[in-house]
Gaussian input, Z-matrix of N, CA and C with variables (Angstrom, degrees):
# hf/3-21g

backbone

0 1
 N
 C     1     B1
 C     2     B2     1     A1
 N     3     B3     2     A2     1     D1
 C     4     B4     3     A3     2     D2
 C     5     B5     4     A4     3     D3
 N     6     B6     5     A5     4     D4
 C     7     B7     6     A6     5     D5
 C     8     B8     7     A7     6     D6
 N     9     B9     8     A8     7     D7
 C    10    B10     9     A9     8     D8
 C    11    B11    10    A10     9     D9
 N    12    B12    11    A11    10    D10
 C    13    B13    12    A12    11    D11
 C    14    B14    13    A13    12    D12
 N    15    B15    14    A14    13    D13
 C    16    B16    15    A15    14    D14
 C    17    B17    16    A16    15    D15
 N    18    B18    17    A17    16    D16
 C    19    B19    18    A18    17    D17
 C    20    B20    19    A19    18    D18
 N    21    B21    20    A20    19    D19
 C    22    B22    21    A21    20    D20
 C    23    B23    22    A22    21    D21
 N    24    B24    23    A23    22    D22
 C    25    B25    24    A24    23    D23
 C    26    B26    25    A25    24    D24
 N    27    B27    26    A26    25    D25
 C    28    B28    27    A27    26    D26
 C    29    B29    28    A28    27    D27
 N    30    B30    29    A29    28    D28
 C    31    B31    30    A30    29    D29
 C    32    B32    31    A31    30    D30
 N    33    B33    32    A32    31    D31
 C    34    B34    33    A33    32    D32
 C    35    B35    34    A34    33    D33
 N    36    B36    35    A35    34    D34
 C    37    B37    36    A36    35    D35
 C    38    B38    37    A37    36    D36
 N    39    B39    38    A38    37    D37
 C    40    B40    39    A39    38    D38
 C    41    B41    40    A40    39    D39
 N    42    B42    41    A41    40    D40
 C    43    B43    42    A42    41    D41
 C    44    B44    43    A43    42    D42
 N    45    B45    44    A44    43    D43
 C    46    B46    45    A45    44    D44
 C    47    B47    46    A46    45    D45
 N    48    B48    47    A47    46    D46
 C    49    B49    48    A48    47    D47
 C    50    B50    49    A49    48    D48
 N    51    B51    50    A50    49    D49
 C    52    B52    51    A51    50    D50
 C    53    B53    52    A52    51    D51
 N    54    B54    53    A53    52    D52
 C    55    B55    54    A54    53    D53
 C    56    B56    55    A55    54    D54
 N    57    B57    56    A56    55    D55
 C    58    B58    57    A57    56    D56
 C    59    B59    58    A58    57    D57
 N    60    B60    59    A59    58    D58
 C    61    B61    60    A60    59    D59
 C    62    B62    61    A61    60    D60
 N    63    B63    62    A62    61    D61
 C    64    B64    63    A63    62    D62
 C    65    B65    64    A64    63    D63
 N    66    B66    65    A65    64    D64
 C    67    B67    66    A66    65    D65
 C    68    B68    67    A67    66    D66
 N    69    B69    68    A68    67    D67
 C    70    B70    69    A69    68    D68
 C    71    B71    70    A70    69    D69
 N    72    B72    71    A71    70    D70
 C    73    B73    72    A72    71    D71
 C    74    B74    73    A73    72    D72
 N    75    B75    74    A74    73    D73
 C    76    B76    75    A75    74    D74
 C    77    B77    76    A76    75    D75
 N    78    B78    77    A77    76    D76
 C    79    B79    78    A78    77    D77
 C    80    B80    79    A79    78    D78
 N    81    B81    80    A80    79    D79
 C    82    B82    81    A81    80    D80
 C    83    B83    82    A82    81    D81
 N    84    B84    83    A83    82    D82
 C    85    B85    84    A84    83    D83
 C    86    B86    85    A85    84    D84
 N    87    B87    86    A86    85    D85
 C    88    B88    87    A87    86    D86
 C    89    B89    88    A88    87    D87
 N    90    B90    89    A89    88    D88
 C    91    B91    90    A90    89    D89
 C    92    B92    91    A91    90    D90
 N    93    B93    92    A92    91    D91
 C    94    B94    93    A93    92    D92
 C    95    B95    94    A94    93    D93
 N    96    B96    95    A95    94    D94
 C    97    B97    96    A96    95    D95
 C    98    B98    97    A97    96    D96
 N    99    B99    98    A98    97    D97
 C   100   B100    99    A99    98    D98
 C   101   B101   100   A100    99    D99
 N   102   B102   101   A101   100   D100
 C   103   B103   102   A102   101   D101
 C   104   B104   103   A103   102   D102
 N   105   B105   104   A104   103   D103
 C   106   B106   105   A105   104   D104
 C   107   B107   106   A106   105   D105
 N   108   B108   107   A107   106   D106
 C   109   B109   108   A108   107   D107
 C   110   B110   109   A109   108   D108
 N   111   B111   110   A110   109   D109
 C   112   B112   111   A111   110   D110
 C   113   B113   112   A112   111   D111
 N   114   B114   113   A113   112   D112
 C   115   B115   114   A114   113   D113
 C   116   B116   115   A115   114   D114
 N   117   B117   116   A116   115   D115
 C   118   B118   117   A117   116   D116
 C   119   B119   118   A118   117   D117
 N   120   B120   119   A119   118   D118
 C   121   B121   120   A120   119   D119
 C   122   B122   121   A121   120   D120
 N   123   B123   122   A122   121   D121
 C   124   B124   123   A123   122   D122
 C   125   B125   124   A124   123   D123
 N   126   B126   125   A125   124   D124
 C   127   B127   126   A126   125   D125
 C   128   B128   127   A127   126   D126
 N   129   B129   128   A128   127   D127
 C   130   B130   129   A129   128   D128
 C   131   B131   130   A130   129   D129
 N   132   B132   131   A131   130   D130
 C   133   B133   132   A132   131   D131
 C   134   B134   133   A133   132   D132
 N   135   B135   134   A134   133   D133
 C   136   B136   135   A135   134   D134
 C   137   B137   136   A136   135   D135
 N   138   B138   137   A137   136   D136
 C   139   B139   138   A138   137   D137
 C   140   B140   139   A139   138   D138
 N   141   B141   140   A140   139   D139
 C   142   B142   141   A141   140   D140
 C   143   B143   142   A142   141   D141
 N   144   B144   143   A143   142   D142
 C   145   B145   144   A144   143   D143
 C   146   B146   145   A145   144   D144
 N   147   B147   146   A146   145   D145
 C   148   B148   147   A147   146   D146
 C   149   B149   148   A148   147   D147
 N   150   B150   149   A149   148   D148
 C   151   B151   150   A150   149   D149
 C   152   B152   151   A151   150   D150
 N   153   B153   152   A152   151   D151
 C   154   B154   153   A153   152   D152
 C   155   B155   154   A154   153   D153
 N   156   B156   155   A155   154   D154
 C   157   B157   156   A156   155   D155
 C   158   B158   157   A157   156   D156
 N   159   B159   158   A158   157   D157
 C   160   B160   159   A159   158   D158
 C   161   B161   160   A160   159   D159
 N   162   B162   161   A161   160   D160
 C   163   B163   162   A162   161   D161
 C   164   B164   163   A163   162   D162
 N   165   B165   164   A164   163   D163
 C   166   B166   165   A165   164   D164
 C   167   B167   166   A166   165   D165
 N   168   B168   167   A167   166   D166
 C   169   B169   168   A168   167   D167
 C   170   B170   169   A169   168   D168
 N   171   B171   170   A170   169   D169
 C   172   B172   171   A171   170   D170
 C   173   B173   172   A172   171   D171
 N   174   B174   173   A173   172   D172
 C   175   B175   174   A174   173   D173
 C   176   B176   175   A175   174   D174
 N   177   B177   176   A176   175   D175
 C   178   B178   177   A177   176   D176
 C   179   B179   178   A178   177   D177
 N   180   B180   179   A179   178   D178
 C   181   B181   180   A180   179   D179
 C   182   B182   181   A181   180   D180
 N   183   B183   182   A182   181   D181
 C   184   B184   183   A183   182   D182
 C   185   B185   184   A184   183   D183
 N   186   B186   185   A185   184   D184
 C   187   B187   186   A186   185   D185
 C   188   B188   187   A187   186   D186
 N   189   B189   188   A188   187   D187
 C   190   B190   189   A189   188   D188
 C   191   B191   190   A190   189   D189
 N   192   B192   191   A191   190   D190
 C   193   B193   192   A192   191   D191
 C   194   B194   193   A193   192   D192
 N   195   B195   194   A194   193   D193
 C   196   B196   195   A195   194   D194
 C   197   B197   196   A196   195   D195
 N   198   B198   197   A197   196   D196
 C   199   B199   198   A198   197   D197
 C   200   B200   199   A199   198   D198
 N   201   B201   200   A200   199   D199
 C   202   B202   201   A201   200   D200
 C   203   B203   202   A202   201   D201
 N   204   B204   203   A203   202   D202
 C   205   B205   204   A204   203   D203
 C   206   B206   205   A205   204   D204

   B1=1.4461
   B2=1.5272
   B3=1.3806
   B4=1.8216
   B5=1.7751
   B6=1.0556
   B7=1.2425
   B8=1.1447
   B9=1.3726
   B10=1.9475
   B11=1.5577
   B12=1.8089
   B13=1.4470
   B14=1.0966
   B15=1.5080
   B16=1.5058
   B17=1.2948
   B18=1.5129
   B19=1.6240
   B20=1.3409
   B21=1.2004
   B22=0.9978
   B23=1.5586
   B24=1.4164
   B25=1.2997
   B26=1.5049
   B27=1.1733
   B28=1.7259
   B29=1.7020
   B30=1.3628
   B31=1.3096
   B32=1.4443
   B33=2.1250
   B34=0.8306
   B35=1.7848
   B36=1.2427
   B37=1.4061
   B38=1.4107
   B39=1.5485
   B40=1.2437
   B41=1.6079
   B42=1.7627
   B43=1.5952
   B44=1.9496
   B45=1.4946
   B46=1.3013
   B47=1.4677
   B48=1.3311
   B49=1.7293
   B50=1.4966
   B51=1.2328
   B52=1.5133
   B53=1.3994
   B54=1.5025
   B55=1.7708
   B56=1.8747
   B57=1.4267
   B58=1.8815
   B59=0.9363
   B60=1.7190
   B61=1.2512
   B62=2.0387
   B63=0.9876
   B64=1.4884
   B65=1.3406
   B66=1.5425
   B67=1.0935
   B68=1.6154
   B69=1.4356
   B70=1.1804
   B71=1.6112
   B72=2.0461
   B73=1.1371
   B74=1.4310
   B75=1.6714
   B76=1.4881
   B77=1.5461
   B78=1.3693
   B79=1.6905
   B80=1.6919
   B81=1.8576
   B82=0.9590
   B83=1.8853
   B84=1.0323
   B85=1.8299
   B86=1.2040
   B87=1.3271
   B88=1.7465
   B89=1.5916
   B90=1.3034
   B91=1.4640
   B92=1.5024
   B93=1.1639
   B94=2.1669
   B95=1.7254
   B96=1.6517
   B97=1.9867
   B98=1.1625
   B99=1.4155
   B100=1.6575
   B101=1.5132
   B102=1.5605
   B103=1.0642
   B104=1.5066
   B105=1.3941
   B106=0.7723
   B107=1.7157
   B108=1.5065
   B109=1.5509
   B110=1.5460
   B111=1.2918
   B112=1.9186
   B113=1.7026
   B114=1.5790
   B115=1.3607
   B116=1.3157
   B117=1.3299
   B118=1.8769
   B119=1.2314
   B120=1.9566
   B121=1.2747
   B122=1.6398
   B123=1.3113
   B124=1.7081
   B125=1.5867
   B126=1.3995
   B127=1.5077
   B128=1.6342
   B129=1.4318
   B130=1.3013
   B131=2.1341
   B132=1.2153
   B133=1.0716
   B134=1.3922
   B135=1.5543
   B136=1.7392
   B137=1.2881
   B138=1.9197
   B139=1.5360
   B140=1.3029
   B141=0.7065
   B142=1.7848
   B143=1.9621
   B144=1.6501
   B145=1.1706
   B146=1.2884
   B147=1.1878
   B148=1.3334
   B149=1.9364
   B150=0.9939
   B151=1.7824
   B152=1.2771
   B153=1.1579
   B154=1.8124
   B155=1.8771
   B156=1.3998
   B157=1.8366
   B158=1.5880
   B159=1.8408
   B160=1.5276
   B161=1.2025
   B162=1.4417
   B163=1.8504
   B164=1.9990
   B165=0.8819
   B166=1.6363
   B167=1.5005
   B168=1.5858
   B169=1.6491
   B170=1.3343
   B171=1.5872
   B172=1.7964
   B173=1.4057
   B174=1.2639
   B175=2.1487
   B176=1.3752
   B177=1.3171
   B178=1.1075
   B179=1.7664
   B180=1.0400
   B181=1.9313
   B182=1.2310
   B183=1.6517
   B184=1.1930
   B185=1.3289
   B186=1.8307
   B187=1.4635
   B188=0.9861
   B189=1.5821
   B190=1.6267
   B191=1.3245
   B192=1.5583
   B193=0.9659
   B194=1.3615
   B195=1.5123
   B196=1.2908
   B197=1.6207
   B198=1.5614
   B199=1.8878
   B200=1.4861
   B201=1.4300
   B202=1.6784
   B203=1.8678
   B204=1.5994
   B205=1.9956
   B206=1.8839
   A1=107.76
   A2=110.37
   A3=108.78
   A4=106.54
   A5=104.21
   A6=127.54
   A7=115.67
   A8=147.34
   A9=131.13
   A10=73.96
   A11=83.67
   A12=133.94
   A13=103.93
   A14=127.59
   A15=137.49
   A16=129.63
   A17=136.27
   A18=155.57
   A19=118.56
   A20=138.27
   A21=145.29
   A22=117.80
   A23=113.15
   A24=110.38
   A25=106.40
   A26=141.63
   A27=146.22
   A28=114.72
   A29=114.40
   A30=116.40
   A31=101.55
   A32=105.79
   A33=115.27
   A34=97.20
   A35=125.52
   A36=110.13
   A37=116.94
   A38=111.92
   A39=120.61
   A40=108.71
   A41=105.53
   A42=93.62
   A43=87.21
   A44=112.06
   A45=112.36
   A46=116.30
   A47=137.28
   A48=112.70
   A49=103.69
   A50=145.92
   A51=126.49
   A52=107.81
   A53=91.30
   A54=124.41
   A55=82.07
   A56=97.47
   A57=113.45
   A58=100.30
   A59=101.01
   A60=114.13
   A61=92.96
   A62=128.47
   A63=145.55
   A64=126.14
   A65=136.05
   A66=140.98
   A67=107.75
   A68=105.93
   A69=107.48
   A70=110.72
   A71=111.96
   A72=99.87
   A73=94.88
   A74=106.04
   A75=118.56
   A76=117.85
   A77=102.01
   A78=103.93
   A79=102.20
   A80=93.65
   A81=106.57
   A82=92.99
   A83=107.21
   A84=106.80
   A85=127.72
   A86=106.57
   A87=107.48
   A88=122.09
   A89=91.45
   A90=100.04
   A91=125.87
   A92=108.01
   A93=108.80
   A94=96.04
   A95=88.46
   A96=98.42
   A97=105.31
   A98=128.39
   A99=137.16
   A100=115.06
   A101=126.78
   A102=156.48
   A103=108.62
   A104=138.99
   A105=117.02
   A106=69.82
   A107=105.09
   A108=103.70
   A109=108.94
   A110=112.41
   A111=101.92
   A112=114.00
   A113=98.09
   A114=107.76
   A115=88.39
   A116=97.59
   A117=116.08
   A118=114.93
   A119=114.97
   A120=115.16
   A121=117.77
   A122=85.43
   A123=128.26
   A124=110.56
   A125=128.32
   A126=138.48
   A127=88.00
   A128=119.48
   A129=138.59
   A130=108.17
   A131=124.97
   A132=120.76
   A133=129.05
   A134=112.60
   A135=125.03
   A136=123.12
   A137=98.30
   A138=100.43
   A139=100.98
   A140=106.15
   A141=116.87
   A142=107.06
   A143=133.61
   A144=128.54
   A145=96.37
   A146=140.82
   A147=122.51
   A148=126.53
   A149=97.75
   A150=102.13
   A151=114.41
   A152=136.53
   A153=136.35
   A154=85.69
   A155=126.90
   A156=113.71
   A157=92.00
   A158=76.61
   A159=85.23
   A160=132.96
   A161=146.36
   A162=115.25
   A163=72.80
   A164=139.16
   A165=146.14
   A166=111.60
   A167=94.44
   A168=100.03
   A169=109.44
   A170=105.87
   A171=114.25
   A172=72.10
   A173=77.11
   A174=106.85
   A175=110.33
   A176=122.29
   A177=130.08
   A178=134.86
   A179=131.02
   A180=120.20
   A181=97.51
   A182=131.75
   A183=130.06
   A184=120.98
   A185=97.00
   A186=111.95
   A187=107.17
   A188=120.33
   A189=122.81
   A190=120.62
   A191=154.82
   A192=153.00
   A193=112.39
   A194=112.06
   A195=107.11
   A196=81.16
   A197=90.40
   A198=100.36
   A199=112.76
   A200=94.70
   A201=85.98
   A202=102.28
   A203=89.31
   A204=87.82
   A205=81.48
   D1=108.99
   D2=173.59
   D3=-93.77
   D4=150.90
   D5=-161.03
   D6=-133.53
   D7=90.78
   D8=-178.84
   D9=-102.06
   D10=136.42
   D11=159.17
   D12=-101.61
   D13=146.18
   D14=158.30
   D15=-151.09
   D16=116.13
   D17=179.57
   D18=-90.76
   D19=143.09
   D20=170.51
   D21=-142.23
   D22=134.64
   D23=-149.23
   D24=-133.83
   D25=106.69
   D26=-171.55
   D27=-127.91
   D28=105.91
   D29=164.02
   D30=-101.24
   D31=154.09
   D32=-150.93
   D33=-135.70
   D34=115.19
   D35=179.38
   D36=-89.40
   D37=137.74
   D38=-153.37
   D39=-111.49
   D40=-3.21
   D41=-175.91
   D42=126.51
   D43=126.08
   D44=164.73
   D45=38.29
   D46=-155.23
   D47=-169.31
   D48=-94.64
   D49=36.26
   D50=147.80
   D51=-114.21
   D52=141.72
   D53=-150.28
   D54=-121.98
   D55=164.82
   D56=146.96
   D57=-144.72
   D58=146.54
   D59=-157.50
   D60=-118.33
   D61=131.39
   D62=147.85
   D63=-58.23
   D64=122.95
   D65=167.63
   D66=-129.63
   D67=147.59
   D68=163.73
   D69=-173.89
   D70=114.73
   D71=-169.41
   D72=-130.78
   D73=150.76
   D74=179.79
   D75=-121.97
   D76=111.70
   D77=179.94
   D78=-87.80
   D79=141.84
   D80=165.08
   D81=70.32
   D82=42.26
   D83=-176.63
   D84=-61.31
   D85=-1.56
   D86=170.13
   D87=-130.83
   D88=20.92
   D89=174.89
   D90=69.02
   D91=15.66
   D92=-153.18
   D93=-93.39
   D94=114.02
   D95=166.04
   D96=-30.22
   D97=155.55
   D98=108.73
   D99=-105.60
   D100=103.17
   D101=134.08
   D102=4.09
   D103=163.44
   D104=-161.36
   D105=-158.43
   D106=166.17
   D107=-155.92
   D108=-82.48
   D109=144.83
   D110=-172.99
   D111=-61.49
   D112=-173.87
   D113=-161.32
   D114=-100.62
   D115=140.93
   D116=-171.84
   D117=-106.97
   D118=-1.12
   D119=-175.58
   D120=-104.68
   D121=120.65
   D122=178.16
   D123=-48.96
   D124=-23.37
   D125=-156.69
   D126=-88.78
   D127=-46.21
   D128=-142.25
   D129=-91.71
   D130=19.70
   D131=-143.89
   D132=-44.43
   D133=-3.36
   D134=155.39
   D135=-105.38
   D136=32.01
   D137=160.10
   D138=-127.32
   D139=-12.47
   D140=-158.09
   D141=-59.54
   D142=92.49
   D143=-172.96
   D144=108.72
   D145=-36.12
   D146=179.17
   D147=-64.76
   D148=149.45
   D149=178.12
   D150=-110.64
   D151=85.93
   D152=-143.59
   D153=-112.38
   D154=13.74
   D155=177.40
   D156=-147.85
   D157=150.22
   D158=160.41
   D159=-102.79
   D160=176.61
   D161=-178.76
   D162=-123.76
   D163=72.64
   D164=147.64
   D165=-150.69
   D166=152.57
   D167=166.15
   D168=-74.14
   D169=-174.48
   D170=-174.05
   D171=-116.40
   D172=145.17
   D173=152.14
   D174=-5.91
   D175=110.03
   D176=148.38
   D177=-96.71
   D178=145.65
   D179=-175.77
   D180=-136.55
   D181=129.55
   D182=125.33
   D183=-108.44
   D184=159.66
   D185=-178.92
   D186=-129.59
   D187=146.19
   D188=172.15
   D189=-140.34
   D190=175.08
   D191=148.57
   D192=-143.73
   D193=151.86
   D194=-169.92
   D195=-141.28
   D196=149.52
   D197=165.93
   D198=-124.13
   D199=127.57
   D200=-179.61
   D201=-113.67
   D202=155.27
   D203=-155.36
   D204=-141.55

């Protein structure tokens, strides 16, 4: 299962020593399925070959900021 992770990171000077600092990280940053292996059952004949899951999360985003003073 491949996975791109991605962070991005920006401090900001605000004047004498307090800064803000920028975060922002995205799992799984491009959104790309992993499939999950088809259905092998024979009983079922409009399941049979299909892959109806994924074995990854969807898109995730966090954001943060911090101020230091």
């Amino acid at each position: 299962v491949e996975q791109a992770d991605l962070a991005l990171f920006k401090s900001f000077p605000l004047g004498g020593v307090r800064r803000f600092d920028f975060r922002a990280e995205f799992f799984n940053a491009f959104n790309h399925p992993s499939f999950a292996n088809p259905s092998g059952d024979i009983t079922a004949p409009g399941a049979f070959g299909k892959s109806t899951a994924t074995t990854t999360d969807p898109r995730e985003i966090q954001v943060a900021g911090k101020i230091y003073f």
